[in-house]
C-alpha positions as CSV (number, residue, x, y, z in Angstrom):
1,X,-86.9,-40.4,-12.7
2,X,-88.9,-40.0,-9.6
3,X,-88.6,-38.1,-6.3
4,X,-90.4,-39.3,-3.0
5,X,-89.8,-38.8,0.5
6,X,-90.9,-41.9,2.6
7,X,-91.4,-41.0,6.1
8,X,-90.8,-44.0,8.5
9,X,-89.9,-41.5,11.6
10,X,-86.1,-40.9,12.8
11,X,-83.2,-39.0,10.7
12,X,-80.9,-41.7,9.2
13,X,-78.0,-38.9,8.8
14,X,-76.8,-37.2,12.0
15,X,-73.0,-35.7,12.1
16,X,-70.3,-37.5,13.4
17,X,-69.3,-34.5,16.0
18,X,-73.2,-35.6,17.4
19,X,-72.1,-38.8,18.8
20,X,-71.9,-39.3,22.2
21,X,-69.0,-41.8,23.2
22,X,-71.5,-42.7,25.9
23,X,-73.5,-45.4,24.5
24,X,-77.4,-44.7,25.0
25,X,-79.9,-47.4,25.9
26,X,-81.8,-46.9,22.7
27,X,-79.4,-46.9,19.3
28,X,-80.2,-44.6,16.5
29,X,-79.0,-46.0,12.9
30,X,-76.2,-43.4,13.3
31,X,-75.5,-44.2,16.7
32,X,-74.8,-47.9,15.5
33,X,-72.9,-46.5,12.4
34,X,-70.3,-44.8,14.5
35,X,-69.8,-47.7,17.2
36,X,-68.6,-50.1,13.8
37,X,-67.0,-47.3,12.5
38,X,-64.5,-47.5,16.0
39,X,-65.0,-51.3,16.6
40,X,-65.6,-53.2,13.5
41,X,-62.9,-55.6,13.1
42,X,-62.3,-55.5,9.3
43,X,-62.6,-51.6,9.3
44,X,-59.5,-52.2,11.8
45,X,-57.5,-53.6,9.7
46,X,-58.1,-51.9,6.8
47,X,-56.9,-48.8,9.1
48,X,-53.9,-50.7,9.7
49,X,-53.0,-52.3,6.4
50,X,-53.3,-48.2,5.1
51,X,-50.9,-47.2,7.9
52,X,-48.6,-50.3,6.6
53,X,-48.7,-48.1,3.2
54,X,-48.1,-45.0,4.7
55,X,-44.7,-46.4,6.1
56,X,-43.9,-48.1,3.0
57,X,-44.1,-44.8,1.3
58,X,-41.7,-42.8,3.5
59,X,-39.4,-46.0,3.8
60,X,-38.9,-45.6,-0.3
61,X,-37.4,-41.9,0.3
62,X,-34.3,-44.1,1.8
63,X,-33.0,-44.9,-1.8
64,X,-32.3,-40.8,-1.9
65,X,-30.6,-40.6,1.2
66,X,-27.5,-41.2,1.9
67,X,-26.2,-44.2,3.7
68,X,-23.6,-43.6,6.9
69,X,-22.1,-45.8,9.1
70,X,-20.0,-45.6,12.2
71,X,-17.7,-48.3,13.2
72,X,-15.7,-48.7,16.4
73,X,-13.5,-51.6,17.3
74,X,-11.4,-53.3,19.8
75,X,-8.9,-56.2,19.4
76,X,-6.0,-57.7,21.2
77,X,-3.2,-59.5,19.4
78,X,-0.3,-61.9,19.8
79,X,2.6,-63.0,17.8
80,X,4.8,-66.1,18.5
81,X,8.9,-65.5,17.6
82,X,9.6,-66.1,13.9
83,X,12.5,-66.3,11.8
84,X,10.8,-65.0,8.7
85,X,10.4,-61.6,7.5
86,X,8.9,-60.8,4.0
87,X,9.0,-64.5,3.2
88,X,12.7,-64.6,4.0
89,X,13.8,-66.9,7.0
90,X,16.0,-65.3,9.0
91,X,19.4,-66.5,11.2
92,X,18.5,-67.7,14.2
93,X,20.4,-64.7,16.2
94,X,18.0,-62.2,13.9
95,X,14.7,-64.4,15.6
96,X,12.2,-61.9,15.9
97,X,10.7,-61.7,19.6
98,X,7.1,-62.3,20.3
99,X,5.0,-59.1,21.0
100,X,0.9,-58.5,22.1
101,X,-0.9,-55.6,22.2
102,X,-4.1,-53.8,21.8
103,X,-5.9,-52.9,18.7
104,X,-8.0,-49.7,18.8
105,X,-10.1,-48.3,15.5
106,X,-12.7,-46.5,14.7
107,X,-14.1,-45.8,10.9
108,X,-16.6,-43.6,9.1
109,X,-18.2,-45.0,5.7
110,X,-20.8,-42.7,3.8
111,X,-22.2,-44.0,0.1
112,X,-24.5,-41.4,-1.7
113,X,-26.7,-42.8,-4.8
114,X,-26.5,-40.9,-7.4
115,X,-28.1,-43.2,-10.4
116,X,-29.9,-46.7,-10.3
117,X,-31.3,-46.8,-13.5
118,X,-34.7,-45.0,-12.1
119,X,-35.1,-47.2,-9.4
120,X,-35.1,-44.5,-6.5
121,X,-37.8,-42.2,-8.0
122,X,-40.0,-44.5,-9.5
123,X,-40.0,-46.6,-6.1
124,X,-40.8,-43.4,-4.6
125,X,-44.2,-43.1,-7.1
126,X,-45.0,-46.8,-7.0
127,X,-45.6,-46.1,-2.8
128,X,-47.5,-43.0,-3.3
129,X,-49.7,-45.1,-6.2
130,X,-49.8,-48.2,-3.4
131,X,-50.9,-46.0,-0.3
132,X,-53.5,-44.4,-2.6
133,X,-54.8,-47.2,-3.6
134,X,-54.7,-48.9,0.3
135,X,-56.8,-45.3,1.1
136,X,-59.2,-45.9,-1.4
137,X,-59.7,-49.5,-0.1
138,X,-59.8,-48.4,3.3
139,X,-62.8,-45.8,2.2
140,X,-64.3,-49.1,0.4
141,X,-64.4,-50.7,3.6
142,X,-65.6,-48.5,5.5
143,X,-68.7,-48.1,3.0
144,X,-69.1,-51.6,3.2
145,X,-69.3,-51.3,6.8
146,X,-72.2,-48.7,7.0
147,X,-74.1,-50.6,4.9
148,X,-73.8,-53.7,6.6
149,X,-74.6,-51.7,9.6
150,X,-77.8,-50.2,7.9
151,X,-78.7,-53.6,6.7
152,X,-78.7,-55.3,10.0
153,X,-80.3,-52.3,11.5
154,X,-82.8,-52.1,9.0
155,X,-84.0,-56.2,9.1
156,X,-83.8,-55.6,12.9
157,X,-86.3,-53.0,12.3
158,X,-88.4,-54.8,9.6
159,X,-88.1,-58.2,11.8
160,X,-89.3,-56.1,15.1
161,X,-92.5,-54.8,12.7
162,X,-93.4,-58.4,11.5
163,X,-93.3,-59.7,15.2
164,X,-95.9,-56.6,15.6
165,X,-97.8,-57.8,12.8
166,X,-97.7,-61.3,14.2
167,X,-98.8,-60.1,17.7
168,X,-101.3,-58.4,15.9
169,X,-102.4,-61.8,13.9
170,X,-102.7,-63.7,17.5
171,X,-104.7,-61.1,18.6
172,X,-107.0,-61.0,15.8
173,X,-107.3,-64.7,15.8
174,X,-107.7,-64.7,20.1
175,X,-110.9,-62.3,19.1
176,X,-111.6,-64.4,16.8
177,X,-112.0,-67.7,18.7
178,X,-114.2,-65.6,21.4
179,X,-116.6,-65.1,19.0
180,X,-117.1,-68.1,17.4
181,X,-116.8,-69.8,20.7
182,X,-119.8,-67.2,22.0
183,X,-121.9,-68.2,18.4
184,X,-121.5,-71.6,18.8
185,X,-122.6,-71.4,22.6
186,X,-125.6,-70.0,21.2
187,X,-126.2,-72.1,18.0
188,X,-125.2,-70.5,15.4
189,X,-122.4,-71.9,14.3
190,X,-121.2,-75.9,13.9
191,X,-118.4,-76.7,16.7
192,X,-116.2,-77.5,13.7
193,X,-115.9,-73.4,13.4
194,X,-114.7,-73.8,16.9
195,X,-112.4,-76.1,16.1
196,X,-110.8,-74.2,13.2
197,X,-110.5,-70.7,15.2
198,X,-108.5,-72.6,17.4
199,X,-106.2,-74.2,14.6
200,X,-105.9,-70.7,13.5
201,X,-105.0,-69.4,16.1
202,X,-102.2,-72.0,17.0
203,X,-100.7,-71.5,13.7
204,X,-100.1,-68.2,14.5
205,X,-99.1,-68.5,17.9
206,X,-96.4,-70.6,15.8
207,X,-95.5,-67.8,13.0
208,X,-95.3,-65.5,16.2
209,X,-92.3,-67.7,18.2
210,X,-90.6,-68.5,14.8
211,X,-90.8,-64.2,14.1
212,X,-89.5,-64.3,17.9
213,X,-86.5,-66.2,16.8
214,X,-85.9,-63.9,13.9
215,X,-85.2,-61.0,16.0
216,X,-83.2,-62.4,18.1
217,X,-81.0,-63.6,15.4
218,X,-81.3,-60.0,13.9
219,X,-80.0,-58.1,17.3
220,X,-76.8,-60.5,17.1
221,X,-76.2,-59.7,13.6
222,X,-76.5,-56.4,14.2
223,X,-74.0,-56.4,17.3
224,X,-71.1,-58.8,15.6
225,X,-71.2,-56.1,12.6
226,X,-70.7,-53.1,15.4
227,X,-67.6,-55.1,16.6
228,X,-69.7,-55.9,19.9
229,X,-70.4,-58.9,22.3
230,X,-73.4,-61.2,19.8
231,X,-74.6,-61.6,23.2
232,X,-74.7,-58.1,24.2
233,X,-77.8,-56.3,25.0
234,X,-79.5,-53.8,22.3
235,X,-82.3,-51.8,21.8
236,X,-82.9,-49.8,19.0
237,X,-85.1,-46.9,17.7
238,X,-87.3,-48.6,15.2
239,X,-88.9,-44.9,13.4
240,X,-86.8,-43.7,11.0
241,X,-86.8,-41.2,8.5
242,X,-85.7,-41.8,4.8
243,X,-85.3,-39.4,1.8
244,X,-84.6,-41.3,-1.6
245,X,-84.0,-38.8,-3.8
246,X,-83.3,-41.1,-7.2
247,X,-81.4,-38.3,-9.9
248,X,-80.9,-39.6,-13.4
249,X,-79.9,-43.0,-14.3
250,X,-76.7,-40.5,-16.3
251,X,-76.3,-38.9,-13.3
252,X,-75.4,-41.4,-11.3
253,X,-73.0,-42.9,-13.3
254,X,-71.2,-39.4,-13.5
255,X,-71.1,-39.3,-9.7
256,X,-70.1,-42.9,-9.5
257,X,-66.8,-42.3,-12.2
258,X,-66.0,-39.2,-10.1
259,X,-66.5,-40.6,-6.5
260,X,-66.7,-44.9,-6.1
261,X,-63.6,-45.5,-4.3
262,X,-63.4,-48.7,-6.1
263,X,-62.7,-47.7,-9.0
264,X,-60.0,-45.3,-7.6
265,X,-58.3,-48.1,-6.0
266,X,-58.3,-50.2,-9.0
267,X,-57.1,-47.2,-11.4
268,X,-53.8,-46.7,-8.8
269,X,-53.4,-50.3,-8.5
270,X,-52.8,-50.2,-12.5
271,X,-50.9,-47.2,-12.0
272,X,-48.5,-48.9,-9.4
273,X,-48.4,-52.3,-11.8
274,X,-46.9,-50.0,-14.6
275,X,-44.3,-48.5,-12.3
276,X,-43.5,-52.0,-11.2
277,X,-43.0,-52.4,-14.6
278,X,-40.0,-49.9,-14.6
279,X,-38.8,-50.9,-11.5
280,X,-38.0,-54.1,-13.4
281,X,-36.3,-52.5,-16.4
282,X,-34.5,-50.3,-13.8
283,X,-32.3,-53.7,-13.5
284,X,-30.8,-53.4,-17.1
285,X,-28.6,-49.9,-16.6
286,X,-25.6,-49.3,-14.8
287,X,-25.5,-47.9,-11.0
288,X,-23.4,-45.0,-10.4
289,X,-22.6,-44.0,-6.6
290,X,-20.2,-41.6,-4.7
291,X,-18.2,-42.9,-1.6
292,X,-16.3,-42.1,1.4
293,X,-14.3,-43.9,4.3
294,X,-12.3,-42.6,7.0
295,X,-10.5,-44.8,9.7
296,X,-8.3,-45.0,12.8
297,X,-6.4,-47.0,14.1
298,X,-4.0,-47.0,17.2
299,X,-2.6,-49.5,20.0
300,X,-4.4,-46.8,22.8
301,X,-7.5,-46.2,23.3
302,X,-7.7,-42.7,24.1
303,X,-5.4,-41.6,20.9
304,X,-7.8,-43.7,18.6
305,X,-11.2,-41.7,19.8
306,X,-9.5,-38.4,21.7
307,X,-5.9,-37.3,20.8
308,X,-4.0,-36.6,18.0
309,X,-6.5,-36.2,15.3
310,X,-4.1,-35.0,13.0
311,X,-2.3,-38.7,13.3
312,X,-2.8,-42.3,12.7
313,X,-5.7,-41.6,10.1
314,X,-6.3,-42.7,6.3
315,X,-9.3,-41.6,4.0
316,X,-10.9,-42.6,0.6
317,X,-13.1,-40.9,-1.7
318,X,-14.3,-41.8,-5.3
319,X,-17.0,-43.0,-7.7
320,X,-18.5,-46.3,-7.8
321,X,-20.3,-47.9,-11.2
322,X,-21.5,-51.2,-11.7
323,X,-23.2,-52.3,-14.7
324,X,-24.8,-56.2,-14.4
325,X,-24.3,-57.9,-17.3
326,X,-25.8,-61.0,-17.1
327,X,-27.7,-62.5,-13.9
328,X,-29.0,-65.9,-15.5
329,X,-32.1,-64.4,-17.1
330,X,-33.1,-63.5,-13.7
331,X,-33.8,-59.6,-15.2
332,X,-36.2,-60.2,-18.4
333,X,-37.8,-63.2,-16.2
334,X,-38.5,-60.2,-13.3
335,X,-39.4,-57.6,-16.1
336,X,-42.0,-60.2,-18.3
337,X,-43.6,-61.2,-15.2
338,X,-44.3,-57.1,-14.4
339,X,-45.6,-56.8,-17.7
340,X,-48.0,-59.5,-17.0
341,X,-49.2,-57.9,-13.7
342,X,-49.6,-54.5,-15.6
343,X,-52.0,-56.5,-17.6
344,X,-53.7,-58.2,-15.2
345,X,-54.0,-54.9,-12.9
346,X,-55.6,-52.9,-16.4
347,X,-58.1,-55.8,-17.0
348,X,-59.2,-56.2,-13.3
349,X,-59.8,-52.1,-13.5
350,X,-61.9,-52.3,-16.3
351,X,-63.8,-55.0,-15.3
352,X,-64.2,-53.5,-12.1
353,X,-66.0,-50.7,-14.1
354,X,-68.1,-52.5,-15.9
355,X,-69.8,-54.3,-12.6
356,X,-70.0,-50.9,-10.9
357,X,-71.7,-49.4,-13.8
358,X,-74.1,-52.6,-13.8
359,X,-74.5,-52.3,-10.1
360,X,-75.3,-49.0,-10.6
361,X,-78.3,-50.2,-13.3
362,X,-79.7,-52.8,-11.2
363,X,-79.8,-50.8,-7.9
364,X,-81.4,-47.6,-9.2
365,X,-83.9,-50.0,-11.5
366,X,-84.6,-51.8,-8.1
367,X,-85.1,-49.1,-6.1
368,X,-87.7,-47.9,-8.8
369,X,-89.1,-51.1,-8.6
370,X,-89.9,-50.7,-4.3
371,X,-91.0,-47.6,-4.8
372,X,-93.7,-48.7,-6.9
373,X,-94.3,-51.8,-4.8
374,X,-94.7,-50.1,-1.7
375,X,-97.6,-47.7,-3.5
376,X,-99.1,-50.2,-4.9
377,X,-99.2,-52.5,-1.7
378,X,-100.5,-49.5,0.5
379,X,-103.3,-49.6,-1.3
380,X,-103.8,-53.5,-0.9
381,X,-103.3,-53.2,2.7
382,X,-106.1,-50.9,2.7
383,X,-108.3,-53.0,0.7
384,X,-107.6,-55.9,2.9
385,X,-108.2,-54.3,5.8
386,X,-111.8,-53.3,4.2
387,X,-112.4,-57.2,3.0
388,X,-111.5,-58.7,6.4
389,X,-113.6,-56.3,8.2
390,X,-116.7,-57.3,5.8
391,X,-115.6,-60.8,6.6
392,X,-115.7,-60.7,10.1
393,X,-119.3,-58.7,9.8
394,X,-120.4,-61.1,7.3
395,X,-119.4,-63.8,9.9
396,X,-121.0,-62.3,12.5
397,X,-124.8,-61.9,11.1
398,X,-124.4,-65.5,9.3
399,X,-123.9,-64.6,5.8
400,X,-120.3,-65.4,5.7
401,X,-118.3,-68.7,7.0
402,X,-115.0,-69.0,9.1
403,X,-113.2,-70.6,6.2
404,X,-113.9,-66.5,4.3
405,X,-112.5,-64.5,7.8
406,X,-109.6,-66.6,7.7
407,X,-108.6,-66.6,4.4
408,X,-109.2,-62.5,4.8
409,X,-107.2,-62.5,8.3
410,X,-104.1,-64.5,6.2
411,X,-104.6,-61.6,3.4
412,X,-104.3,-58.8,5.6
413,X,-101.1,-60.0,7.8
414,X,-99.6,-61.3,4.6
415,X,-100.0,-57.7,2.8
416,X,-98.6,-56.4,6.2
417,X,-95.8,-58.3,5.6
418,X,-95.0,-57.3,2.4
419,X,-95.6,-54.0,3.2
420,X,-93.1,-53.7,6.1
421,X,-90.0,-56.2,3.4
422,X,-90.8,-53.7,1.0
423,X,-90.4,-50.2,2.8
424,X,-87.1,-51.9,4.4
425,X,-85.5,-53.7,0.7
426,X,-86.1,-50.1,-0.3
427,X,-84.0,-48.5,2.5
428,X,-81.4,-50.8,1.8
429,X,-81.0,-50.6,-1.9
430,X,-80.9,-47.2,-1.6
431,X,-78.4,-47.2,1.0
432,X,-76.4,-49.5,-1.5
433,X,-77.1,-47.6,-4.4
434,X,-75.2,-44.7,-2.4
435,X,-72.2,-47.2,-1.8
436,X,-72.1,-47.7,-5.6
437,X,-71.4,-44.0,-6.5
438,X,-69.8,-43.4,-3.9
439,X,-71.9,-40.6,-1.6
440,X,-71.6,-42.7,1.8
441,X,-68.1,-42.1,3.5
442,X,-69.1,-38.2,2.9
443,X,-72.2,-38.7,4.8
444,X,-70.0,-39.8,8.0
């Protein structure tokens, strides 16, 4: 494998502790990093949807605890005369006299789980699988928000050099027009060379409004992926400085296994599937729990909550079990369908693998691929350079004809061009390449 350091001016890796929460005039690539690191909407809610997990995990320690409830209550009563007692109708100088009152009671009710056929405990490991797996994502996203960061910043940049290398094809073809305008004003060239110096010219006043449009279209790209205004202002430092340092092909697939965040999240999510799995057979055994109840009742209110404590009281303590026997299939329909998910969760992980070790293949065999193209197309810039400046003499002693300098002026901007899309496709499939094994989240 190869090792180059490409030098396009301005460090790409700065520490987080070196951002200013005063945004400058002039963004850095890091400076943009950290603003859609803070504002990026989907980053937001990845934050959010872990902190959702986080609670979900301390909620499942409530299955442990006990359960204890305080009850107070207040009623007032009435009963009409009667004749009957204990379903016996009395004589009619026995009639019972109406009476009212007040009802005062208060009550204490604990229940303590002691077995639920491993509900509570694996519960509490599904939660710890599920919040690990929500960190994992939440990593993902955030390395899918500094590349999209780098990739907007990087086409602004390579957009901003091809509207250089457009000015510099006006100008070229401005010059050009003077000459053949000042050789045709002394005969040596046909006025039909004046004529296509102009058309030239035109054209790439053209390429140089549509490049125009590009950037603008690039700055609001690069401002709705920081989170920002489209509309908002932004200027950017367009030197940066790049180190691809490409290790073995074996390499990176070690570092990929051990760090991609993806494939962590995917290996808990299986993890979580299998204890859902148990959660569902947890529904077959018996539940055991231990209980108490205490309770007062008294026509006064102060006796019920202050006096006599030793009075006008009942408790009861004891064991509860409760085995379901049959719940209209309800159980082995609840426990198939978490065997399916457990299947489903392990083939989504291993498929999950296999397109992050391809991704990792096609990325590093890419970048290989720029590297090369950008030698090779250093060395056509500078042999078009060469041919359109023996055009242009060639031209201007009468050897040569417009029709050669323009076809050498197209060659030169057009290996510009390339030039510029290649140095940039190679910052960003390496920045990619990163995200596929992992190595980006460290870096901020």
């Amino acid at each position: 494998m190869k090792f180059l350091k490409f030098f396009l001016i301005v460090t790409v890796l700065l520490p987080i502790s070196s951002y200013s929460q005063n945004i400058p005039t002039v963004l850095s690539l890091d400076e943009c990093i950290q603003i859609a690191l803070k504002n990026n909407p989907q980053l937001k809610i990845s934050r959010n949807q872990l902190g959702i997990a986080e609670q979900e995990q301390k909620k499942s320690y409530s299955n442990i605890l006990p359960s204890v409830d305080v009850a107070a209550r207040y009623s007032r009563f009435y009963q009409a005369p009667t004749i009957y007692a204990g379903g016996t109708q009395l004589p009619e100088d026995q009639k019972i006299p109406s009476s009212d009152g007040n009802n005062y009671s208060t009550s204490l009710d604990i229940f303590q789980n002691i077995f639920d056929g491993g509900y509570w405990w694996n519960n509490i490991s599904k939660t710890k699988r599920d919040r690990a797996a929500q960190e994992y994502s939440f990593f993902v996203e955030k390395q899918r928000t500094i590349v999209s960061v780098q990739q907007a910043y990087i086409t602004l940049v390579k957009d901003l050099k091809l509207l250089d290398v457009n000015r510099q094809a006006v100008q070229r073809s401005e010059e050009q027009l003077q000459r053949t305008q000042t050789q045709y004003e002394l005969g040596a060239v046909a006025k039909v060379d004046v004529f296509q110096a102009r058309t030239n010219l035109g054209n790439d006043k053209i390429a140089l409004l549509t490049q125009e449009n590009a950037v603008l279209s690039s700055r609001q790209n690069l401002n709705m992926v920081m989170g920002r205004d489209p509309q908002e202002t932004i200027e950017i430092k367009t030197d940066i400085e790049v180190t691809f340092d490409v290790p073995s092909l074996d390499s990176l697939f070690q570092v990929a296994l051990q760090n991609n965040p993806s494939l962590k999240q995917y290996e808990e999510s299986y993890q979580s599937a299998r204890l859902g799995t148990k959660l569902a057979t947890s529904n077959y055994w018996p539940r055991l729990g231990a209980f108490f109840s205490y309770s007062r009742r008294t026509p006064e209110f102060e006796t019920a909550l202050f006096k006599n404590f030793d009075e006008n009281y009942s408790w009861f303590a004891g064991i509860n079990i409760s085995w379901n026997i049959f719940r209209g299939f309800s159980d082995y329909r609840n426990r198939q369908q978490a065997k399916l998910n457990e299947k489903i969760a392990l083939e989504t992980s291993v498929d999950n693998r296999r397109t992050v070790m391809s991704q990792v293949k096609g990325l590093s065999d890419n970048l290989e691929s720029y590297i090369e193209i950008i030698k090779i197309n250093e060395q056509n810039l500078e042999s078009s350079r060469e041919q359109y400046r023996l055009a242009e003499e060639r031209y201007r002693v009468g050897s040569g004809t417009q029709l050669e300098v323009r076809e050498a002026q197209v060659n030169l901007t057009r290996a510009e061009e390339i030039l510029v899309g290649a140095e940039n496709n190679a910052i960003i499939t390496y920045a990619q390449l990163l995200e596929a094994i992992g190595a980006l989240v460290d870096a901020y």
